[in-house]
N, C-alpha and C positions, 0 to 999 in steps of 0.2 A: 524896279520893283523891289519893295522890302520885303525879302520872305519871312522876317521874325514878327510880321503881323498876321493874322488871324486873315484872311479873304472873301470875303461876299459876294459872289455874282449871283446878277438879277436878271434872267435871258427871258425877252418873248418874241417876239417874231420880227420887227424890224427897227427895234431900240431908237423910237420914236415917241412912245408912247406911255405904255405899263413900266415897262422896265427903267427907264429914265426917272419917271416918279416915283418909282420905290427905291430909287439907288439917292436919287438925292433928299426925300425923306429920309431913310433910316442913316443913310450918313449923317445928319444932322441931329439925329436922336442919340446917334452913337457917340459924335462930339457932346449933347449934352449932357450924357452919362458918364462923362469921362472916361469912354474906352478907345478915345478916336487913337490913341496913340497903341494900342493895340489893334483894331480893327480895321480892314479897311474895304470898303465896298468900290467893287465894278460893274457896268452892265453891258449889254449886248444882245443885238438879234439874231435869230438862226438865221435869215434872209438878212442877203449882203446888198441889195439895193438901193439902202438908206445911209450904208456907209459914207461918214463926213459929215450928215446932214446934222443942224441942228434939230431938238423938239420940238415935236407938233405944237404951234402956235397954242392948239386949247389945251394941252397939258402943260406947258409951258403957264398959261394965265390962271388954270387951277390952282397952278402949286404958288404960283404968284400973289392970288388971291388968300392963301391961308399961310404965307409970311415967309415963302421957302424960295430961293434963289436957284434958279430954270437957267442961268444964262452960261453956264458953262461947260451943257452937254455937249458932245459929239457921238453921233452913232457907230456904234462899232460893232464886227461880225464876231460871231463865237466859232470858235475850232476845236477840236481834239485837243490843241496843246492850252485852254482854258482848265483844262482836269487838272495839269499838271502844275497851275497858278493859283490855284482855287483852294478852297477847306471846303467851302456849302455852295452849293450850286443850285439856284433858286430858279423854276419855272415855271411860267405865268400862265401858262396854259396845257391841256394834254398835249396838242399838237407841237407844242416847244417842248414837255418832257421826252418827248418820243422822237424828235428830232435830236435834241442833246444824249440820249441813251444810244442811239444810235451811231453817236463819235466817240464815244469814250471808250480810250484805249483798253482797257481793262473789265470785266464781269466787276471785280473789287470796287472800279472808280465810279460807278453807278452808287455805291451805298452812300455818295453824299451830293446824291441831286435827289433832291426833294420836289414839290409842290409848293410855291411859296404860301398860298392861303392856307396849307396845312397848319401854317401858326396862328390862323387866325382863330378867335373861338367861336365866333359865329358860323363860323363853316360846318357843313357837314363833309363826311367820310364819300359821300357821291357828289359833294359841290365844291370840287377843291380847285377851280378856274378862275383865276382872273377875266372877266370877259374884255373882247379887244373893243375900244370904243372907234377907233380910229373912223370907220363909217356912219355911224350914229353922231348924236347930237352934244349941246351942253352936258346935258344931266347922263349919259355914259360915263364921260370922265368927272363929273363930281362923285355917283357914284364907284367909282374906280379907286377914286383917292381914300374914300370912306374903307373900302376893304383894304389900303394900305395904309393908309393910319393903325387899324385895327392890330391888323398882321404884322407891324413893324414896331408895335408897340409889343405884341409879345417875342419876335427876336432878342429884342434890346431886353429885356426880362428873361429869356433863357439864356443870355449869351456867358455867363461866368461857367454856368454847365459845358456849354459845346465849345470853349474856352480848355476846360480843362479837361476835356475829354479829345481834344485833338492834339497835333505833335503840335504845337505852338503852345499850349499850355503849359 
């Protein structure tokens, strides 16, 4: 692990799905802003089940379908000791911010998990969930990828801010 990069975890429930596509999106937006060499993104589910597995075959073919490279996930579980890797701590749903609030060591280490659609600007102040498509059909995860597009487009847009507003800056 390089700590003198900046770190992005993208956590939802069994890092199959939302979080795997928003980690290999915005890492690829991050490389083409050229902050890859600063920045670098992780993901993970609270739920340790899926551990190993690859992406859900249809998030896998969405991101495939809009030019992004799916084949090198691995699912991974989130712990207590993700706070102490981390700088932003992204959660795709209430039930995964409340699971991750729930591990973190510290009152303090809460101030940097967020809500990842918080960046989106379509979002509202009571609509700040990624919905989990995993059950649903095609069109969950095409609309799924739409609200990470959205929201990954304004990270990569605030990132020279929370850049130099954290100890890596």
């Amino acid at each position: 692990m390089s700590r003198d990069r900046y770190r992005i975890a993208v956590v939802c429930l069994g890092n199959i799905c939302r979080s795997p596509m928003a980690h290999v999106v915005l890492e690829k937006k991050i490389a083409d802003a050229g902050l890859d060499d600063r920045v670098e993104v992780v993901s993970a589910g609270t739920g340790g089940w899926h551990t190993g597995d690859p992406m859900d075959p249809r998030a896998a073919t969405v991101l495939s379908d809009a030019g992004y490279d799916a084949s090198r996930h691995v699912a991974r579980k989130f712990t207590a000791d993700w706070y102490a890797e981390n700088d932003l701590l992204l959660a795709m749903d209430d039930s995964n911010y409340a699971d991750m609030a729930a591990l973190a060591p510290t009152a303090e280490d809460t101030e940097r998990l967020r809500m990842f659609r918080s960046f989106d600007p379509e979002a509202s102040a009571d609509d700040l969930e990624v919905p989990d498509p995993w059950f649903g059909g095609d069109e969950g995860f095409r609309m799924v990828m739409e609200m990470i597009d959205r929201s990954t487009d304004a990270i990569v847009e605030q990132l020279p801010g929370l850049l130099s507003a954290s100890r890596r800056g």
